[in-house]
C-alpha positions as CSV (number, residue, x, y, z in Angstrom):
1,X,-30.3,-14.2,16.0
2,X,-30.0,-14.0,19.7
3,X,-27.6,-11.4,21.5
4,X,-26.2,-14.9,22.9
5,X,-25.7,-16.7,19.8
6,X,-23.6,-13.7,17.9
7,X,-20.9,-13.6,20.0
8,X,-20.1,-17.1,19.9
9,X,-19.9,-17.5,16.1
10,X,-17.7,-14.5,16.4
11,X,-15.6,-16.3,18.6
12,X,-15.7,-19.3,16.3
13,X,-14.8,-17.1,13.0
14,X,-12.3,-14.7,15.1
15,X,-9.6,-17.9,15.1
16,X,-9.9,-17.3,11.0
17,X,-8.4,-14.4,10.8
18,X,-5.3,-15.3,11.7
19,X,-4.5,-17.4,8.3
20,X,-5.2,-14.3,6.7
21,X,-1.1,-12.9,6.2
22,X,-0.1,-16.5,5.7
23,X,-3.2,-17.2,3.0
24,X,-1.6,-13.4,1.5
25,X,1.7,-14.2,1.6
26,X,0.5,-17.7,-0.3
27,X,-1.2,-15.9,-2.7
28,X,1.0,-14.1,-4.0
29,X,4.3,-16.1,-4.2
30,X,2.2,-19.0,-5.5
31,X,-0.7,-18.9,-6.5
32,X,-0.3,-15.4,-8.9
33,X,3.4,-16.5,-10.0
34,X,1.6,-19.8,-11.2
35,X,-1.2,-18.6,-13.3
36,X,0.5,-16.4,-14.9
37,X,3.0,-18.8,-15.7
38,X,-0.3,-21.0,-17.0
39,X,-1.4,-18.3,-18.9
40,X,2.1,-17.0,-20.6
41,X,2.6,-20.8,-21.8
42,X,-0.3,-20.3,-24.0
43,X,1.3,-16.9,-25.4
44,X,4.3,-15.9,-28.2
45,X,5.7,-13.3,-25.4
46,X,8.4,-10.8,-25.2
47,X,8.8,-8.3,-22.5
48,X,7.0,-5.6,-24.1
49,X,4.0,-7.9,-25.3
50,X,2.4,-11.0,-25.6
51,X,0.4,-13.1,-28.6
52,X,-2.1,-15.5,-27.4
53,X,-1.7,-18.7,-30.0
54,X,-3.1,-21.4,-27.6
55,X,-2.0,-24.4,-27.1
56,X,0.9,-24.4,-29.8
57,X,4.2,-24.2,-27.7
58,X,2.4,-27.4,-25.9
59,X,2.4,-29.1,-29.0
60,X,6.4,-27.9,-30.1
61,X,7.9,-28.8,-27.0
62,X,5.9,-32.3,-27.2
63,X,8.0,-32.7,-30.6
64,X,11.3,-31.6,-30.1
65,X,13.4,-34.1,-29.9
66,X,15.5,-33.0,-26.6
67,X,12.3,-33.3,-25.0
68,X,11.8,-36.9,-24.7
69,X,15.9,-37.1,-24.3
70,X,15.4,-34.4,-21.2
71,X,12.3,-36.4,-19.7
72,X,14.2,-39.7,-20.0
73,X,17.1,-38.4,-18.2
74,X,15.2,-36.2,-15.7
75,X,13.8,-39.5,-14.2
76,X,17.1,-41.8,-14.6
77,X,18.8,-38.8,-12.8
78,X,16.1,-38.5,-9.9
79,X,15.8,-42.5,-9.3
80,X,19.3,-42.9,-9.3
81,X,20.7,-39.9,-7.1
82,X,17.5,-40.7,-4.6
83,X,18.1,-44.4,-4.0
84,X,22.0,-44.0,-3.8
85,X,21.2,-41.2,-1.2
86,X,19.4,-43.8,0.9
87,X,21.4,-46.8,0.1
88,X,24.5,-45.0,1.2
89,X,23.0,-42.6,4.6
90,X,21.2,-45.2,6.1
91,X,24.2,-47.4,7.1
92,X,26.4,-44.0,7.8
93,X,23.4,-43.0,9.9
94,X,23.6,-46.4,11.8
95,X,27.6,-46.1,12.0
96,X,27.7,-42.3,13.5
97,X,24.8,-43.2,15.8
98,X,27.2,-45.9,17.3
99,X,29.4,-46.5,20.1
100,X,32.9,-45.4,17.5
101,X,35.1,-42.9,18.4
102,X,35.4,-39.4,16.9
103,X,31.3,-39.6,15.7
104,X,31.7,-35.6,15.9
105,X,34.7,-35.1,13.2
106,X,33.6,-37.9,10.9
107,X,29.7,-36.5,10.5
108,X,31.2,-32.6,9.6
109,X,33.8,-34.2,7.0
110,X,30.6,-36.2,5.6
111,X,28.3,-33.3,6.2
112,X,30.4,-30.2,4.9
113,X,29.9,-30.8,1.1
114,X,26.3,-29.5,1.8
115,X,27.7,-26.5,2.9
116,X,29.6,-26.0,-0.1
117,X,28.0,-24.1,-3.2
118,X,26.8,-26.5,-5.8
119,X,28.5,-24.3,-8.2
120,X,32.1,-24.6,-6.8
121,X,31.5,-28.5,-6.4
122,X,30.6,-28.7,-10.3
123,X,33.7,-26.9,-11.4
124,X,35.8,-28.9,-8.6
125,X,34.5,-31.4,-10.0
126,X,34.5,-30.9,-13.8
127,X,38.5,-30.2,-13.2
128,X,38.9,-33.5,-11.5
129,X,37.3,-35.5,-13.8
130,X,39.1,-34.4,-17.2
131,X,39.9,-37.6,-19.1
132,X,43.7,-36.2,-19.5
133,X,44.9,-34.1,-16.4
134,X,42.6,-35.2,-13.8
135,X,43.3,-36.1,-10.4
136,X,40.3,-38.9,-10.8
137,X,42.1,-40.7,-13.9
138,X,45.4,-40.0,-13.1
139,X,44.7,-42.2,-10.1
140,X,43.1,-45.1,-11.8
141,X,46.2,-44.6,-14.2
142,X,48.5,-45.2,-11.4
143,X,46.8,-48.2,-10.7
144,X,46.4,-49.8,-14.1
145,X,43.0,-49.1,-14.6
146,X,41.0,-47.9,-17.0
147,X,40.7,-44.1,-17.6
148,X,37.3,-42.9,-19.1
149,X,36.0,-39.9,-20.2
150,X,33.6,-39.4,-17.5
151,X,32.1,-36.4,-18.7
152,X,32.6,-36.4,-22.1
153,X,31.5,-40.1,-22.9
154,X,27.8,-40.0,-24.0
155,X,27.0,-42.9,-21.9
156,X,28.8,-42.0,-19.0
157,X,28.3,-38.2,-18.7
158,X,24.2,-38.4,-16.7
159,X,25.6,-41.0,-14.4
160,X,29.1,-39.0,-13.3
161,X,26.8,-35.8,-12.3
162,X,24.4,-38.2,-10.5
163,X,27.5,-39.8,-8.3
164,X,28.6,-36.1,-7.6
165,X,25.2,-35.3,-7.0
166,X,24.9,-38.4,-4.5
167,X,28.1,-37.0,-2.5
168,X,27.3,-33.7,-2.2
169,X,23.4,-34.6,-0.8
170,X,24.4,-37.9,1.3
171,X,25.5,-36.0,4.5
172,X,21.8,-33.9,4.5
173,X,20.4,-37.5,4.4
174,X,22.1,-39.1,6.4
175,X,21.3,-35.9,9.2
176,X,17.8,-37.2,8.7
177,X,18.1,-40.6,9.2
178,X,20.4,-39.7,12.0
179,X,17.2,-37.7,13.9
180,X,15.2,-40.8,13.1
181,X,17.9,-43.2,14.9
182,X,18.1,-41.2,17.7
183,X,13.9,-40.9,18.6
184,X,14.1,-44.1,18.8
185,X,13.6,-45.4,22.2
186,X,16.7,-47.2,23.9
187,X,14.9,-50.3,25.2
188,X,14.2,-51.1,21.4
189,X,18.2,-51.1,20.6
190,X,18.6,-53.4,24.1
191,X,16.2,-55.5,23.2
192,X,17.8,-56.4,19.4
193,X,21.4,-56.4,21.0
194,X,20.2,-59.7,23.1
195,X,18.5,-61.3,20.4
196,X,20.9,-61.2,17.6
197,X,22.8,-57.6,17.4
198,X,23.4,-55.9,14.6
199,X,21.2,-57.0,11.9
200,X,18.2,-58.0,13.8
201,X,18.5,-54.1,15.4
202,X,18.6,-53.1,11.6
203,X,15.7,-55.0,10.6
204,X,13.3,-55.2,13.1
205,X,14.5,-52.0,15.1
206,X,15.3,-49.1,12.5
207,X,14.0,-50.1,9.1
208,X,10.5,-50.2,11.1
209,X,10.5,-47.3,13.8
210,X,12.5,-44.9,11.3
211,X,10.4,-45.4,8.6
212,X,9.0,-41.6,8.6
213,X,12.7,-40.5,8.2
214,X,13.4,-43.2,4.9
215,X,10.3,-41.5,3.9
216,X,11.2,-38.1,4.0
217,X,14.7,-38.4,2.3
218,X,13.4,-40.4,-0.6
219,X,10.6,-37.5,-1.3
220,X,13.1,-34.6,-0.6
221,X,15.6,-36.5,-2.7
222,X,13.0,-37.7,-5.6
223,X,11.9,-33.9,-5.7
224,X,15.2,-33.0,-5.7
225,X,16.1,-34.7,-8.6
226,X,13.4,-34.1,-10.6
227,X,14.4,-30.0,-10.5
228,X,17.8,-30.6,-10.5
229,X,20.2,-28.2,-13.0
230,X,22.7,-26.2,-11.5
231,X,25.3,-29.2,-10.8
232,X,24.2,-30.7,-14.2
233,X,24.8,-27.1,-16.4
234,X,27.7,-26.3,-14.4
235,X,29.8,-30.3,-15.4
236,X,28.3,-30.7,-18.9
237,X,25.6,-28.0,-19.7
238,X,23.5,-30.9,-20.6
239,X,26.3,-32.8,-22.9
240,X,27.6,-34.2,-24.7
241,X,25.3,-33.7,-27.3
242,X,22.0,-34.3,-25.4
243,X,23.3,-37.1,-23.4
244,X,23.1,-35.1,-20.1
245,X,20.4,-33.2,-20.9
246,X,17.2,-32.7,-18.5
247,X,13.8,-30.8,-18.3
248,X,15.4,-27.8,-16.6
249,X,18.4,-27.8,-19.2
250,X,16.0,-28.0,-22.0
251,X,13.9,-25.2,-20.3
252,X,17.2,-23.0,-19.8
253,X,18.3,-23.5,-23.7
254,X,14.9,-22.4,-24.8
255,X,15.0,-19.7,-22.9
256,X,18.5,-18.5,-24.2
257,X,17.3,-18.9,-27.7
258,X,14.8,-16.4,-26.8
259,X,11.6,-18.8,-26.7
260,X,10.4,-17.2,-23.8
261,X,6.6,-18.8,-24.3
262,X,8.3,-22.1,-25.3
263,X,10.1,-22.3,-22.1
264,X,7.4,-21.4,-20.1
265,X,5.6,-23.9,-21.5
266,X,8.5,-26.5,-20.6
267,X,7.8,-24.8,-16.7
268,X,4.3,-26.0,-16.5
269,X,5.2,-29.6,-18.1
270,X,7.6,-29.8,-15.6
271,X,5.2,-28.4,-13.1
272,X,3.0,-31.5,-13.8
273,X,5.4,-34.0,-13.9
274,X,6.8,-33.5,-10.5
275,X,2.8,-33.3,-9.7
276,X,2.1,-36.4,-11.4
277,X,5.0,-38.5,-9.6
278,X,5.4,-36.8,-6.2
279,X,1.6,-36.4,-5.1
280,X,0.9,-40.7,-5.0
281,X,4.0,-40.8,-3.2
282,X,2.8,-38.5,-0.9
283,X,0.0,-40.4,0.0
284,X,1.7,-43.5,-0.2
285,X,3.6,-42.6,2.4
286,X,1.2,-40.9,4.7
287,X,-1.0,-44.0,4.2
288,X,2.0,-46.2,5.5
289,X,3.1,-43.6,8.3
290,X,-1.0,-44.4,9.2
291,X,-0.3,-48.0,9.7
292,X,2.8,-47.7,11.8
């Protein structure tokens, strides 16, 4: 090698180095944490030791019956609480993007229950819905309507936690759509206000050109759901029964029977699953951000 030729593949390398602290810092608050987590799922462990029996807690989780209850309910609760999110944000998005008076007041009072600690909302919320004594049915008795147990009815218990769930995250989404409404160039929004006004700026202006922000809230959202537990332990604790039961409840009651191998187990499935369902949908959507 020439005297020339070394110090430019030093300077070509030399760039490298700086992903080294980031790389570290990956390393070990991933990549360690993760395959020991891998590796304790295949163990009986305490804190003191650890029995390697393979692939057994795999198999017991796969059979217990709050398993397949949890997974059907993880998903329900992450399809639901994700569309609702963008179903309701987009058109507050549109509204606080506007021309209306006091834009500044209405987006805190939508925005400040994600400054509020998911634990308070859940217990604001668990008092307000009692079927007897709550503010929520005490209303609709006022009115003449009907007055359910909306946390204690089996069928109703998943989808009251999912509607608090939806209020407390709308305002962070609609934040994001908001950013994506206002990149948008003027001269589109001039342009759809002569040719037909509101819907045609809707669909042809922002469903199109904001697309990387509908994107981004379904995938935070979707994600979200998927891991969500402290809204759903604090309101039920994953009943009645196992009505309201997901992955991460199931994983939290194992570990508080003391099936610390079992639970970890649950981890990795869970690991996977969100794997499984959010990596496509990452590349679905870059694919589609490709083509705008």
């Amino acid at each position: 090698m020439t005297s020339h030729a070394r110090p430019r593949a030093v300077l070509r390398t030399y760039p490298n180095w700086f992903y080294l602290p980031a790389a570290l810092v990956f390393g070990v608050f991933f990549i360690v944490p993760t395959a020991l987590a891998f590796y304790f799922s295949l163990t009986r462990w305490t804190l003191f030791s650890a029995t390697f029996i393979g692939l057994d807690n795999y198999i017991t989780f796969m059979n217990d019956p709050m398993l397949m209850s949890g997974l059907r309910n993880t998903l329900i609760y992450a399809v639901l609480t994700s569309g609702l999110k963008v179903i309701i944000s987009l058109p507050l998005a549109m509204l606080l993007t506007s021309n209306i008076q006091f834009k500044g007041f209405l987006r805190s009072i939508i925005f400040f229950p994600v400054l509020v600690s998911t634990v308070a909302v859940g217990i604001t919320f668990s008092t307000l819905m009692q079927p007897s004594v709550g503010l929520i049915n005490t209303v609709l008795g006022f009115f003449g309507l009907p007055q359910p147990d909306w946390l204690g009815n089996p069928s109703l218990a998943l989808y009251s936690v999912a509607l608090v769930d939806v209020w407390k995250g709308v305002g962070i989404a609609m934040v994001i759509f908001m950013a994506g409404i206002l990149s948008i160039p003027v001269d589109y929004f001039e342009a759809a206000r002569l040719e037909g006004g509101t819907w045609v700026k809707f669909r042809y202006v922002i469903l199109p050109l904001a697309r990387n922000a509908t994107f981004t809230v379904i995938l935070l959202s979707f994600i979200g759901g998927l891991r969500s537990f402290d809204l759903i332990w604090t309101m039920t604790r994953g009943g009645p029964g196992f009505a309201s039961d997901v992955l991460t409840s199931v994983i939290y009651k194992e570990y508080q029977a003391g099936f610390y191998g079992l639970s970890t187990a649950g981890n990795v499935v869970l690991f996977i699953l969100v794997t499984i369902i959010v990596y496509p949908l990452m590349r679905f959507f870059q694919q589609k951000e490709l083509e705008l």
